[in-house]
MISE-369319 format. One record per atom (N, C-alpha, C): residue number from 0; residue in one letter; chain; x, y, z. Coordinates in steps of 0.1 Angstrom, whole numbers, plus 5000, padded with zeros to 4 digits. Example, Ala and Ser with C-alpha at 12.3 -4.5 7.8 and 13.67 -1.06 7.14 Angstrom:
REM MISE-369319
ATOM     n   res   chain      u      v      w
ATOM     0     A       A   5132   4943   5078
ATOM     0     A       A   5123   4955   5078
ATOM     0     A       A   5132   4967   5078
ATOM     1     S       A   5128   4978   5071
ATOM     1     S       A   5137   4989   5071
ATOM     1     S       A   5129   5000   5079
REM end
This chain:
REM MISE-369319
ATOM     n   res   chain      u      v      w
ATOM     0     X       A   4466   9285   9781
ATOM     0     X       A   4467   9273   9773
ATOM     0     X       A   4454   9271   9766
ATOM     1     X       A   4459   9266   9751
ATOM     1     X       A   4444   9261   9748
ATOM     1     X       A   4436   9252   9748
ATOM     2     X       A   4423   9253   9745
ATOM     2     X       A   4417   9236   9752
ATOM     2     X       A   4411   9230   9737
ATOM     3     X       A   4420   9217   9744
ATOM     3     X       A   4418   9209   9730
ATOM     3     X       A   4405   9206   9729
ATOM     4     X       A   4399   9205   9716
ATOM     4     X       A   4376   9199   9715
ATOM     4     X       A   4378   9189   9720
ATOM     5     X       A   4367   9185   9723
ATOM     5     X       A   4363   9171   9731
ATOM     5     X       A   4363   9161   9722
ATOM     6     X       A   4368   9147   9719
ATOM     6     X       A   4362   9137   9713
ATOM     6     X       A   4346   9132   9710
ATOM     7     X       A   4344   9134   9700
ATOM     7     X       A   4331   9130   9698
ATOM     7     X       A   4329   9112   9706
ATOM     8     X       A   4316   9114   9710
ATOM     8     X       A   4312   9104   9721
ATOM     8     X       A   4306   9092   9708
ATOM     9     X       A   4312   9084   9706
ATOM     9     X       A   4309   9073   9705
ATOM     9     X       A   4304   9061   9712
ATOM    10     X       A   4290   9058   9703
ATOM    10     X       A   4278   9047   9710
ATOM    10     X       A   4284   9035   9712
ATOM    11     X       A   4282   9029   9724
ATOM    11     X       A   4283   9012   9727
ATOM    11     X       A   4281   9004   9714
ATOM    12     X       A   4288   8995   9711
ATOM    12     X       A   4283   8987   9697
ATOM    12     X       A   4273   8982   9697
ATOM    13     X       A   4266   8978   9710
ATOM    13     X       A   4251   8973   9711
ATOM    13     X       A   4244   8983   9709
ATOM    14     X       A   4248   8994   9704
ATOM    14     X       A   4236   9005   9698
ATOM    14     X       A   4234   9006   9684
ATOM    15     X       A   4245   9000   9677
ATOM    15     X       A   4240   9005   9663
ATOM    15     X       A   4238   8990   9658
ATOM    16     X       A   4228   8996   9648
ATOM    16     X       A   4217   8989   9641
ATOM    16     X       A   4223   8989   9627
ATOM    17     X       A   4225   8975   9622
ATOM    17     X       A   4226   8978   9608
ATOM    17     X       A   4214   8981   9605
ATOM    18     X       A   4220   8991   9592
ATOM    18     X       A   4205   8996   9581
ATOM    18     X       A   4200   8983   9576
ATOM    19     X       A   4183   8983   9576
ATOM    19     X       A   4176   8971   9572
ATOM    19     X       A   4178   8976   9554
ATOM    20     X       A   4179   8961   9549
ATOM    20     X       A   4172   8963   9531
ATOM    20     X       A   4163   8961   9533
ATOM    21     X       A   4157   8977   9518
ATOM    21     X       A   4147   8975   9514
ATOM    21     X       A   4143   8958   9507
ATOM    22     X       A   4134   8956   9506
ATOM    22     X       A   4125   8943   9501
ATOM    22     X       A   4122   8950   9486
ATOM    23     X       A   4122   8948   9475
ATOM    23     X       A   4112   8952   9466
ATOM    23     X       A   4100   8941   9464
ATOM    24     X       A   4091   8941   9457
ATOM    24     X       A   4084   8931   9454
ATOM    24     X       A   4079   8935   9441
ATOM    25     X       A   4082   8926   9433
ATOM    25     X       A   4079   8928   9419
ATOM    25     X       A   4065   8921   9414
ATOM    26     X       A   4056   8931   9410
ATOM    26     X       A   4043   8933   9406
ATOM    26     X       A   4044   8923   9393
ATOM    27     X       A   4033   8914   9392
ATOM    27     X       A   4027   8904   9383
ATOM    27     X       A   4019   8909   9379
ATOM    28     X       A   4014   8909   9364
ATOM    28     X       A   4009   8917   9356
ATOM    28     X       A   3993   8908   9354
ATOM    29     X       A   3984   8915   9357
ATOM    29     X       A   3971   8910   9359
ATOM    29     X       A   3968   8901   9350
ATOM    30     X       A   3965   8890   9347
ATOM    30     X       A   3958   8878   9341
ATOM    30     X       A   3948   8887   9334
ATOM    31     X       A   3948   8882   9319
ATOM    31     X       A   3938   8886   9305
ATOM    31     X       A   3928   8872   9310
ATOM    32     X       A   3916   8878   9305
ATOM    32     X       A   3906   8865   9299
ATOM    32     X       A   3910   8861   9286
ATOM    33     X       A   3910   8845   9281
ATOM    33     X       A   3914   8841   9268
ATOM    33     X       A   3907   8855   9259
ATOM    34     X       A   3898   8852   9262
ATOM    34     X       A   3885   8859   9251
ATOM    34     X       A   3895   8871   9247
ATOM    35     X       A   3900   8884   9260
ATOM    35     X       A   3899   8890   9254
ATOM    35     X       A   3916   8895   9250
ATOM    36     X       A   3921   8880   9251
ATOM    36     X       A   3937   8876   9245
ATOM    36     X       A   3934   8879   9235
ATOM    37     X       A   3928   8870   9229
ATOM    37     X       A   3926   8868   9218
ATOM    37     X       A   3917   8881   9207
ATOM    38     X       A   3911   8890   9212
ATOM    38     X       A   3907   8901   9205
ATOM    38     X       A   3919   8908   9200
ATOM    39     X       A   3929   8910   9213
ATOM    39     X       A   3938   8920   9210
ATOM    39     X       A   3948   8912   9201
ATOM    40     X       A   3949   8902   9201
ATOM    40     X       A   3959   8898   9187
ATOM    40     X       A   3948   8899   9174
ATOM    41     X       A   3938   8895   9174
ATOM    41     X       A   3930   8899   9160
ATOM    41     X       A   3934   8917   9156
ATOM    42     X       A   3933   8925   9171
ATOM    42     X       A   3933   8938   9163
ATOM    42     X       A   3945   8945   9163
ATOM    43     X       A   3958   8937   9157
ATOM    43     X       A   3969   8935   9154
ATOM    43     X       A   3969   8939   9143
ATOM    44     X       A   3975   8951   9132
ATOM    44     X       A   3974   8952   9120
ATOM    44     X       A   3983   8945   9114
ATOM    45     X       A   3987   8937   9102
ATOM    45     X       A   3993   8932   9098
ATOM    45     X       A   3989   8935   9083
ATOM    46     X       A   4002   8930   9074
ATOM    46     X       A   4003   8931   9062
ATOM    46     X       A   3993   8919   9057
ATOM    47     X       A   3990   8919   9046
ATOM    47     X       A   3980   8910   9041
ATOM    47     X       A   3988   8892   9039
ATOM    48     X       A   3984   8890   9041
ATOM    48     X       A   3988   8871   9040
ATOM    48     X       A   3996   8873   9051
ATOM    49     X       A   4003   8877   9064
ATOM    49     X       A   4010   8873   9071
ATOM    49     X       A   4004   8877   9084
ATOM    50     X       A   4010   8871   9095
ATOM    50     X       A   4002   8872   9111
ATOM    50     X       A   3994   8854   9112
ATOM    51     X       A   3990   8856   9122
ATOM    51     X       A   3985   8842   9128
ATOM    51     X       A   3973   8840   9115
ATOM    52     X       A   3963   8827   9116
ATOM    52     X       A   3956   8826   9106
ATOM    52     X       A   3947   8825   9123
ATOM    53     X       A   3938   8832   9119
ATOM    53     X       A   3923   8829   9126
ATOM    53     X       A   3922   8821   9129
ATOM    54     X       A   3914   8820   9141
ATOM    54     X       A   3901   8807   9149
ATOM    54     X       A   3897   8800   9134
ATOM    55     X       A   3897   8787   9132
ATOM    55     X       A   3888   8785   9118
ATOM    55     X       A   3868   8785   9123
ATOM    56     X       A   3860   8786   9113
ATOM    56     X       A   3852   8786   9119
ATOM    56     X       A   3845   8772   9117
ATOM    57     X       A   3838   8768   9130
ATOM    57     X       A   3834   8757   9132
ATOM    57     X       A   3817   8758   9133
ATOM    58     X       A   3813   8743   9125
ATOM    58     X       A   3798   8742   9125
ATOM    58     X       A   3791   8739   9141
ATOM    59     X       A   3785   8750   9140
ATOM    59     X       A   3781   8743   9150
ATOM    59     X       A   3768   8734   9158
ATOM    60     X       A   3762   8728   9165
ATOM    60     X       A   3751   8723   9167
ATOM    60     X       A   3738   8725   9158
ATOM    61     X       A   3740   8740   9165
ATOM    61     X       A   3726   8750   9162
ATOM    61     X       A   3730   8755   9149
ATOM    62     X       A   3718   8759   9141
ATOM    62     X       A   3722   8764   9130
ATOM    62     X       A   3728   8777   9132
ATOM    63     X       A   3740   8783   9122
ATOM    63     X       A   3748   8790   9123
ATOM    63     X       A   3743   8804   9119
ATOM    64     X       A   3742   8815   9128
ATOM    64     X       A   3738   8828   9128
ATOM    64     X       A   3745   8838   9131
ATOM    65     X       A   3749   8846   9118
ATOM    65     X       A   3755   8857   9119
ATOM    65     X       A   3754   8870   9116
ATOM    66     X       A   3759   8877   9123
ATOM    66     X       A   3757   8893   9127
ATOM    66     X       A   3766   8907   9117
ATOM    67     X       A   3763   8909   9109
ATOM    67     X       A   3776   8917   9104
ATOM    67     X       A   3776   8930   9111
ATOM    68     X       A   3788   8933   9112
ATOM    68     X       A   3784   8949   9125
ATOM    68     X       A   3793   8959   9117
ATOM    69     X       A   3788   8974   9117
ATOM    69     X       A   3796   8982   9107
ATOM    69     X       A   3794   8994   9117
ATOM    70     X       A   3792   9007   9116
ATOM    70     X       A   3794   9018   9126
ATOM    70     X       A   3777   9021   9128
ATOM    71     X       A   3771   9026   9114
ATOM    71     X       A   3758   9031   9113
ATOM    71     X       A   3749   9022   9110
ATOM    72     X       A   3753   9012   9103
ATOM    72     X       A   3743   8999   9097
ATOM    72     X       A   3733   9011   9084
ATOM    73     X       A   3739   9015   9077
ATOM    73     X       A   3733   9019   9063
ATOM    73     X       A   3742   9017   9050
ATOM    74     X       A   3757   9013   9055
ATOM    74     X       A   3764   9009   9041
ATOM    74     X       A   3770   8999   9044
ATOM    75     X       A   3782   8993   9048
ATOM    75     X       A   3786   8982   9051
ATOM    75     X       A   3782   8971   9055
ATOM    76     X       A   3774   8971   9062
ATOM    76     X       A   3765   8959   9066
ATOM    76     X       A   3758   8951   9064
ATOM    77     X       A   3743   8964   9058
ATOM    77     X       A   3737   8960   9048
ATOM    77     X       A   3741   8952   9035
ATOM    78     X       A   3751   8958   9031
ATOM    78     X       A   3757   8953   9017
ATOM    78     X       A   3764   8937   9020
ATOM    79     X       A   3769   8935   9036
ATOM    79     X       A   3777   8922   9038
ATOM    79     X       A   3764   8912   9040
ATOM    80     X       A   3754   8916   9046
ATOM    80     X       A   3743   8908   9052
ATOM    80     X       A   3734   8903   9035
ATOM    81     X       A   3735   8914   9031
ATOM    81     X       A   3724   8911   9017
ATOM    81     X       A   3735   8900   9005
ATOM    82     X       A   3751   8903   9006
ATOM    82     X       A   3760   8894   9000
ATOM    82     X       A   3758   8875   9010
ATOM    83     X       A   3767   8881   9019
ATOM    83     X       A   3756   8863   9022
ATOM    83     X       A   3746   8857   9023
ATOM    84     X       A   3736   8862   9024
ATOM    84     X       A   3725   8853   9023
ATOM    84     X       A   3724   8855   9006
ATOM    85     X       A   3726   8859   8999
ATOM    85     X       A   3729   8852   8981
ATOM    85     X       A   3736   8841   8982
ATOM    86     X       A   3749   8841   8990
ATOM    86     X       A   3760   8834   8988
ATOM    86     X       A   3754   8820   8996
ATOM    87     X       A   3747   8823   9009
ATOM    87     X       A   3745   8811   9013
ATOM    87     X       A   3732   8802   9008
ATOM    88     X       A   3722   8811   9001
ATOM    88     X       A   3712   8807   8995
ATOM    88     X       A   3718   8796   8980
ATOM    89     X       A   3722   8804   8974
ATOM    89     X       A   3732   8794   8961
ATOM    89     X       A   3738   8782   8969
ATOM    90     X       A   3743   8783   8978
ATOM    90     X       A   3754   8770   8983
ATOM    90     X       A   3741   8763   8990
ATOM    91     X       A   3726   8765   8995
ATOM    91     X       A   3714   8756   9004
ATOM    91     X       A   3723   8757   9019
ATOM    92     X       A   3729   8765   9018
ATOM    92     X       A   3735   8765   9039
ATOM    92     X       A   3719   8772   9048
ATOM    93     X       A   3718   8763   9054
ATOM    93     X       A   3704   8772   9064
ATOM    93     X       A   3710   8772   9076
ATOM    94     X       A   3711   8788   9071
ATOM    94     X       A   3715   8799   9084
ATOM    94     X       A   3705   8808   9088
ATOM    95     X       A   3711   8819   9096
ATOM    95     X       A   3705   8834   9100
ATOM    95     X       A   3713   8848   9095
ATOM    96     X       A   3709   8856   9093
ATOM    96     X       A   3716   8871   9089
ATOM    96     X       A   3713   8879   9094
ATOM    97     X       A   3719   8890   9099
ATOM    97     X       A   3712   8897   9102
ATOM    97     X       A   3727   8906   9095
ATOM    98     X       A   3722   8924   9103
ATOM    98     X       A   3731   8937   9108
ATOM    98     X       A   3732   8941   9114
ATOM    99     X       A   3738   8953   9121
ATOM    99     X       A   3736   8960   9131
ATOM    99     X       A   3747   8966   9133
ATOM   100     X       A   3747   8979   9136
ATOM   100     X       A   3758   8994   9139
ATOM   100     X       A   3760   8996   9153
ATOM   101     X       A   3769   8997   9153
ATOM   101     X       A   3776   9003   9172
ATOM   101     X       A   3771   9013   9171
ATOM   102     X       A   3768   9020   9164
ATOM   102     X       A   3762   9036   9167
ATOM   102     X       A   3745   9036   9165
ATOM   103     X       A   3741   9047   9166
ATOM   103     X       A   3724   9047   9173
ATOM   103     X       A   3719   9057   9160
ATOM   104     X       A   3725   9064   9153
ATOM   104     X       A   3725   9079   9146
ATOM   104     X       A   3711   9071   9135
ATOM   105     X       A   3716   9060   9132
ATOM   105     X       A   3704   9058   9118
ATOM   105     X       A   3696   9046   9124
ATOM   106     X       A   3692   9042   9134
ATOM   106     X       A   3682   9034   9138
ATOM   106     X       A   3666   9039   9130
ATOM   107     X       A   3659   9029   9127
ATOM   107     X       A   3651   9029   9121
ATOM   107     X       A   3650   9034   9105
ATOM   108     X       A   3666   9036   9100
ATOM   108     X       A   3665   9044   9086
ATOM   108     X       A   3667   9032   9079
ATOM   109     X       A   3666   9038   9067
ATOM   109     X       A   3665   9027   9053
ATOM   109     X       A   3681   9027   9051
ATOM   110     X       A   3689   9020   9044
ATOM   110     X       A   3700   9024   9038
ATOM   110     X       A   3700   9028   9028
ATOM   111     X       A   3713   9032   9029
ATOM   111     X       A   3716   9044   9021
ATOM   111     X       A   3718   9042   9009
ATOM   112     X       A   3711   9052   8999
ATOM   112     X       A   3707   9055   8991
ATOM   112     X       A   3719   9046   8978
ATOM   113     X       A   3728   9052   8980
ATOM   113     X       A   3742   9045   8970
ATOM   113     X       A   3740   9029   8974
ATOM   114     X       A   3738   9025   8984
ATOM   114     X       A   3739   9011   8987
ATOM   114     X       A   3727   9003   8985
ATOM   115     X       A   3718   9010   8985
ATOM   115     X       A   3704   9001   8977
ATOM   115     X       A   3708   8999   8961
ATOM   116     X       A   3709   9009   8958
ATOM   116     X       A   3717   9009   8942
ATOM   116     X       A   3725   9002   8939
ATOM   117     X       A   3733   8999   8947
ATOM   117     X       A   3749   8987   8943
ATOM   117     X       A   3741   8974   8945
ATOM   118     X       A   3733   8973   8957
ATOM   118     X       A   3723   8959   8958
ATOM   118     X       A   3716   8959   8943
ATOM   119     X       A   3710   8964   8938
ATOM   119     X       A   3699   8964   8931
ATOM   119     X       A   3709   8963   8919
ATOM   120     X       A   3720   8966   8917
ATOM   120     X       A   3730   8963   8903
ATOM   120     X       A   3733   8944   8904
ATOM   121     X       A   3726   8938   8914
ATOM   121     X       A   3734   8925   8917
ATOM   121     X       A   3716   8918   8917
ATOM   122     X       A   3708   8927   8910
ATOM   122     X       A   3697   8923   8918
ATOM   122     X       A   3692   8914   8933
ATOM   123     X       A   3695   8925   8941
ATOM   123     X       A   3693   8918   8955
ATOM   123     X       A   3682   8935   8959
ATOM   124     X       A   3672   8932   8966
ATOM   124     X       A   3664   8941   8969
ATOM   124     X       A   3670   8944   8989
ATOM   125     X       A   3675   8960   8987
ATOM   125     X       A   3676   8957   9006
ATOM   125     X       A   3665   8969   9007
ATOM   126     X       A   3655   8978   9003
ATOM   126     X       A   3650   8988   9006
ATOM   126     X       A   3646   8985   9021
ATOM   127     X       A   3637   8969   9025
ATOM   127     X       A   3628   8967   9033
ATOM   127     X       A   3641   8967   9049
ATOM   128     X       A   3654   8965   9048
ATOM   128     X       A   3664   8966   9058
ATOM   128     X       A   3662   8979   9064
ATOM   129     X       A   3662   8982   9079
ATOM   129     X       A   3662   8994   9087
ATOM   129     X       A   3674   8990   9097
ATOM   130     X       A   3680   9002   9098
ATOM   130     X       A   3692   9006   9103
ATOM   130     X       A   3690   9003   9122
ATOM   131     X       A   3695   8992   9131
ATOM   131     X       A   3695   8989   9143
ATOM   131     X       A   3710   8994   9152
ATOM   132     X       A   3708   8993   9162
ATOM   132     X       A   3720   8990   9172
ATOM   132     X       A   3721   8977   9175
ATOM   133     X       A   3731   8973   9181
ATOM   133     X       A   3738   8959   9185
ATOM   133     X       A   3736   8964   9199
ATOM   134     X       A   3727   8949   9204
ATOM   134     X       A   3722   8951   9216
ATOM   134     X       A   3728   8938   9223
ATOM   135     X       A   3730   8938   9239
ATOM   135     X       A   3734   8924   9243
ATOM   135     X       A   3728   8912   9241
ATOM   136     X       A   3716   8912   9239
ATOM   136     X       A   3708   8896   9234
ATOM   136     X       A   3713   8893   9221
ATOM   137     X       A   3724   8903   9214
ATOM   137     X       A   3729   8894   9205
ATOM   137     X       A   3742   8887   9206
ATOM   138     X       A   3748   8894   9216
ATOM   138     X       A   3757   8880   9219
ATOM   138     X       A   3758   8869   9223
ATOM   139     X       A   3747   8865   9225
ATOM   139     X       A   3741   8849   9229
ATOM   139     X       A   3733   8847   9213
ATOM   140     X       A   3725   8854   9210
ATOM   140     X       A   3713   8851   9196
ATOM   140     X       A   3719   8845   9184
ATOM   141     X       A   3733   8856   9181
ATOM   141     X       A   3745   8847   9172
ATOM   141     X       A   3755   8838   9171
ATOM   142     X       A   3760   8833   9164
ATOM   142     X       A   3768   8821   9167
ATOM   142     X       A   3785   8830   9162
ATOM   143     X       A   3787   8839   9151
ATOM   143     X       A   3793   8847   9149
ATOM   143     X       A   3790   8867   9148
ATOM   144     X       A   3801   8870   9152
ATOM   144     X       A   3794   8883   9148
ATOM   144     X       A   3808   8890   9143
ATOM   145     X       A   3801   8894   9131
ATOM   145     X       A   3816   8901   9122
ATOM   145     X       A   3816   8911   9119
ATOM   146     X       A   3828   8923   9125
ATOM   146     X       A   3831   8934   9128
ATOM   146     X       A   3838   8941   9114
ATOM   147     X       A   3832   8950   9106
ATOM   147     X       A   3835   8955   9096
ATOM   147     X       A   3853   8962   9094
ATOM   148     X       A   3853   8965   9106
ATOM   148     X       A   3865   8972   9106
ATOM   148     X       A   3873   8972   9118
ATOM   149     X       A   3884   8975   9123
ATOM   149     X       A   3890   8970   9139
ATOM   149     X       A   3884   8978   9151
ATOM   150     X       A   3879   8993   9144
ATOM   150     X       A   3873   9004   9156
ATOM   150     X       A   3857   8997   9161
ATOM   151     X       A   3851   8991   9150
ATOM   151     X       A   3839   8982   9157
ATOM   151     X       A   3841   8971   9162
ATOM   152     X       A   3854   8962   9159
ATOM   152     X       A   3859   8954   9164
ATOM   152     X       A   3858   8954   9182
ATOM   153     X       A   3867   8966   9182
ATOM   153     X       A   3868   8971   9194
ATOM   153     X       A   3856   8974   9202
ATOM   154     X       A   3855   8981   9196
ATOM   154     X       A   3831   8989   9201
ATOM   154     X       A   3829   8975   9204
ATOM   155     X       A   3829   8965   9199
ATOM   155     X       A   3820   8954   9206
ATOM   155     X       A   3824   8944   9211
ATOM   156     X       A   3839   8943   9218
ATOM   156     X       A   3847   8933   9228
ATOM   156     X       A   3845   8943   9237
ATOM   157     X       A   3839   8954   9238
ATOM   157     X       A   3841   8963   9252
ATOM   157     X       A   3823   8960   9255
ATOM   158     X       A   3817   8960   9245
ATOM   158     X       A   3798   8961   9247
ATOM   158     X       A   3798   8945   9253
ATOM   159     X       A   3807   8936   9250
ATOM   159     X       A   3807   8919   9253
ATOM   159     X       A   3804   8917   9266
ATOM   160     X       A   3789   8911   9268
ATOM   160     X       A   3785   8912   9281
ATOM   160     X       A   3790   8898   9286
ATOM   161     X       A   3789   8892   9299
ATOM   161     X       A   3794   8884   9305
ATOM   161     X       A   3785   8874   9300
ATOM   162     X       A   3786   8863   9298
ATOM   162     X       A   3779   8851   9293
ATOM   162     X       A   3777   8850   9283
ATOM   163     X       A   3785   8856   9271
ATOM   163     X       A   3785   8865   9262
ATOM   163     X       A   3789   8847   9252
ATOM   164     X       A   3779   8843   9242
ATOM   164     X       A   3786   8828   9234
ATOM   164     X       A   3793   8830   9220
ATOM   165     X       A   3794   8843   9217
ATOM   165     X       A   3792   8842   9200
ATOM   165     X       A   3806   8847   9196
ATOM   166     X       A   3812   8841   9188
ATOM   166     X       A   3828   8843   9184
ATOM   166     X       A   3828   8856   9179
ATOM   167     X       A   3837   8863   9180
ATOM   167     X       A   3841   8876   9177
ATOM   167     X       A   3852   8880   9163
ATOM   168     X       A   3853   8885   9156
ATOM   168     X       A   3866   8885   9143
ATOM   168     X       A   3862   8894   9136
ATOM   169     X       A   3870   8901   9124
ATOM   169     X       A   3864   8908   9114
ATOM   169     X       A   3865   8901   9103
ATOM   170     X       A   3858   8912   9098
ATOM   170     X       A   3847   8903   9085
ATOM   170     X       A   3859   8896   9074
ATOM   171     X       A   3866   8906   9072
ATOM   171     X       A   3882   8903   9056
ATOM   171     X       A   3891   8888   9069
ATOM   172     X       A   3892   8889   9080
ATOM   172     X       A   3898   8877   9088
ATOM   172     X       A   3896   8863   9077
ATOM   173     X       A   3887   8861   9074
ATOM   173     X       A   3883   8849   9065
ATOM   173     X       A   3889   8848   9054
ATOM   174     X       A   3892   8859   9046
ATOM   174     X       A   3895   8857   9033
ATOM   174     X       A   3910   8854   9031
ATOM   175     X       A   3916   8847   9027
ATOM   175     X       A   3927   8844   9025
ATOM   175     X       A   3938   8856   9020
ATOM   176     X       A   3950   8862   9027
ATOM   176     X       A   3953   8875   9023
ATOM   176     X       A   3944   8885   9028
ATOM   177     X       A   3943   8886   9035
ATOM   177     X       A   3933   8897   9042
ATOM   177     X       A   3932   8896   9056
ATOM   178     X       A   3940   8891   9064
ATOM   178     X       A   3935   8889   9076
ATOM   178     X       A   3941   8906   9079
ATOM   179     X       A   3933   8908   9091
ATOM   179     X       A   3934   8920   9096
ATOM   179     X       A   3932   8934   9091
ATOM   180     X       A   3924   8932   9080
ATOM   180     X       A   3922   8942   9068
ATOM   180     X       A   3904   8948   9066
ATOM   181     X       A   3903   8963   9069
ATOM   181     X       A   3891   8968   9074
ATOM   181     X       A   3885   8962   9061
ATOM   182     X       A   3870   8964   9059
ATOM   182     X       A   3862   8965   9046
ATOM   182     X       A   3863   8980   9044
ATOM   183     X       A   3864   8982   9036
ATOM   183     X       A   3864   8999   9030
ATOM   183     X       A   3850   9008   9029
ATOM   184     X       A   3853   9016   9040
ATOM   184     X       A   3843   9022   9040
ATOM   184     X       A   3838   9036   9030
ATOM   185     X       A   3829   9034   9023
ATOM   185     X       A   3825   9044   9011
ATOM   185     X       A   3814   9049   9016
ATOM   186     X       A   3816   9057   9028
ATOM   186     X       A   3802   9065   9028
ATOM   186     X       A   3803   9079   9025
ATOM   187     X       A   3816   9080   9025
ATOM   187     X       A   3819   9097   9020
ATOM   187     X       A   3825   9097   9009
ATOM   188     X       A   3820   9088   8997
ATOM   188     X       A   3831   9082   8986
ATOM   188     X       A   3821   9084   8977
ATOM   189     X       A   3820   9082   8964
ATOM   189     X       A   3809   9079   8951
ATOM   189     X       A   3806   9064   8950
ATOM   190     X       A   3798   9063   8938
ATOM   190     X       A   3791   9054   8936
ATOM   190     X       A   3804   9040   8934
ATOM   191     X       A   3816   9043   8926
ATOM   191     X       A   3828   9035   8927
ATOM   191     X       A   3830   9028   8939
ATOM   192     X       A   3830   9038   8953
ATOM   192     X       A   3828   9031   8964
ATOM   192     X       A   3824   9022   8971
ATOM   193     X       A   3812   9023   8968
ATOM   193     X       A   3805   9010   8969
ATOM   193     X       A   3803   8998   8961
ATOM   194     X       A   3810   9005   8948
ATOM   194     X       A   3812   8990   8941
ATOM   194     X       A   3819   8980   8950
ATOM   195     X       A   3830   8987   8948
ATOM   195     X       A   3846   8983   8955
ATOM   195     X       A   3836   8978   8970
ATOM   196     X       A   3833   8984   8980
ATOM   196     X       A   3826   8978   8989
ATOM   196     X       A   3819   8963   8988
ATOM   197     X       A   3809   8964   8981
ATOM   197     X       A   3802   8951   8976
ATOM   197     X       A   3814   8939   8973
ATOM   198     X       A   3823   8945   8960
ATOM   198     X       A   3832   8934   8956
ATOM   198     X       A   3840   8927   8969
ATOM   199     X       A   3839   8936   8979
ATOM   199     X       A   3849   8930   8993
ATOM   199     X       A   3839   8918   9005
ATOM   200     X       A   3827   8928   9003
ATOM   200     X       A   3818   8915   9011
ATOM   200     X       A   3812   8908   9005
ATOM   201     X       A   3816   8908   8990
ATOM   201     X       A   3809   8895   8987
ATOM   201     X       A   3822   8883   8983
ATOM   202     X       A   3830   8886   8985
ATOM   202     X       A   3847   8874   8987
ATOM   202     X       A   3843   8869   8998
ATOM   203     X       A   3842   8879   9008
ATOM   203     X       A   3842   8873   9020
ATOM   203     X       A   3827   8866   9024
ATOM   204     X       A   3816   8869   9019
ATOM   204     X       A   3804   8859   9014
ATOM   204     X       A   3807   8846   9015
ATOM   205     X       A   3817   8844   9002
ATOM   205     X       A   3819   8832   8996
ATOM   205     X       A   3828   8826   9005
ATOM   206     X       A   3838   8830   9012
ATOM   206     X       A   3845   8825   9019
ATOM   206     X       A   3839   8822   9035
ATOM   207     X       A   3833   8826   9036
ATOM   207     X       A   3828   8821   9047
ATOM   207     X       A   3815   8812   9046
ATOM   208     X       A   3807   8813   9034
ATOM   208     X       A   3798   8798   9029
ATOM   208     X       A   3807   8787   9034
ATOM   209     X       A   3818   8789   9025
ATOM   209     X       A   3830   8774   9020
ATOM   209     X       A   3830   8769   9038
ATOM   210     X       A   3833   8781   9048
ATOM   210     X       A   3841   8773   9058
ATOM   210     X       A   3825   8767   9066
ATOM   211     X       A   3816   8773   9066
ATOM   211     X       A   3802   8770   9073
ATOM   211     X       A   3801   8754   9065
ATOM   212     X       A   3803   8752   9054
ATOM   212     X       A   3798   8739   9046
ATOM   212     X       A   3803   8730   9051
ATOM   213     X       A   3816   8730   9054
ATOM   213     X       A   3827   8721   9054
ATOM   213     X       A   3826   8709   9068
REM end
């Protein structure tokens, strides 16, 4: 005869355990500082006249001092720093100007050669300007500091040291139609270059006198 298999042995009901659910827990996405909310919608490209309008700029207590920042500080800067103070000089605004480059390559140099030239076509003398870095005592020293382009933009909300007072934006931000729009850089361009250069920071000159006055 043959022998039947055994029944599988089945556990007392007080043995089994329902399976527990997993739990997920859904991760909350770290908290921005306003500050640096607010950089990353500035370095938003957008078409010209559309996107948010800028922080307006506001007078403030102290007289109003600002920083123009470009990469090397021998063409763009120069040329924005030497356009405002014309611009603010004509309007009697008593401010401060300065420049200064995220990069270190031309500290202590004169500028460059094409860009003394485009100054001196507007009669403005920059020979005596020497090429600096942007150091942390100027984010307290200025009241603005205006980024030539979005990649220095950037270079200097990452250098933004903690107790850091001085508004951040790029330089075209001001000009009506232009928000989020580099200044053109002509350092590997001809002498046209720098026209076109000049003609860009000196709008934005005027346009930022108007809002300092106001």
């Amino acid at each position: 005869m043959l022998a039947l298999p055994a029944e599988p042995r089945r556990l007392p009901q007080r043995h089994l355990r329902p399976r527990k659910r997993l739990r997920t827990r859904r991760l909350r996405p770290r908290p921005q500082s306003p500050s640096r909310l607010t950089t990353t919608a500035r370095l938003t490209a957008l078409p010209a006249g559309q996107g948010p309008v800028p922080p307006p700029i506001r007078r403030s207590v102290s007289q109003p001092a600002l920083l123009f920042v470009c990469l090397g500080n021998i063409c763009r800067s120069p040329l924005a720093e030497a356009a405002f103070r014309r611009r603010a000089a004509e309007a009697g605004l008593a401010c401060t100007a300065d420049s200064a480059g995220t990069g270190n390559w031309h500290v202590g140099s004169p500028p460059d050669p094409r860009a003394v030239a485009e100054a001196a076509r507007h009669g403005i003398d920059i020979t005596p300007y020497r090429g600096r870095q942007v150091a942390k005592a100027d984010f307290t020293r200025f009241t603005h500091i205006l980024a030539l382009d979005t990649q220095n933009l950037a270079d200097l909300t990452r250098l933004t040291p903690p107790g850091a007072t001085a508004s951040l934006a790029l330089l075209l931000d001001h000009v009506p139609g232009r928000y989020g729009q580099p200044v053109a850089d002509p350092y590997w361009g001809e002498a046209e270059d720098f026209m076109r250069t000049w003609e860009e920071v000196d709008e934005a000159a005027r346009a930022l006198v108007t809002l300092l006055k106001r």
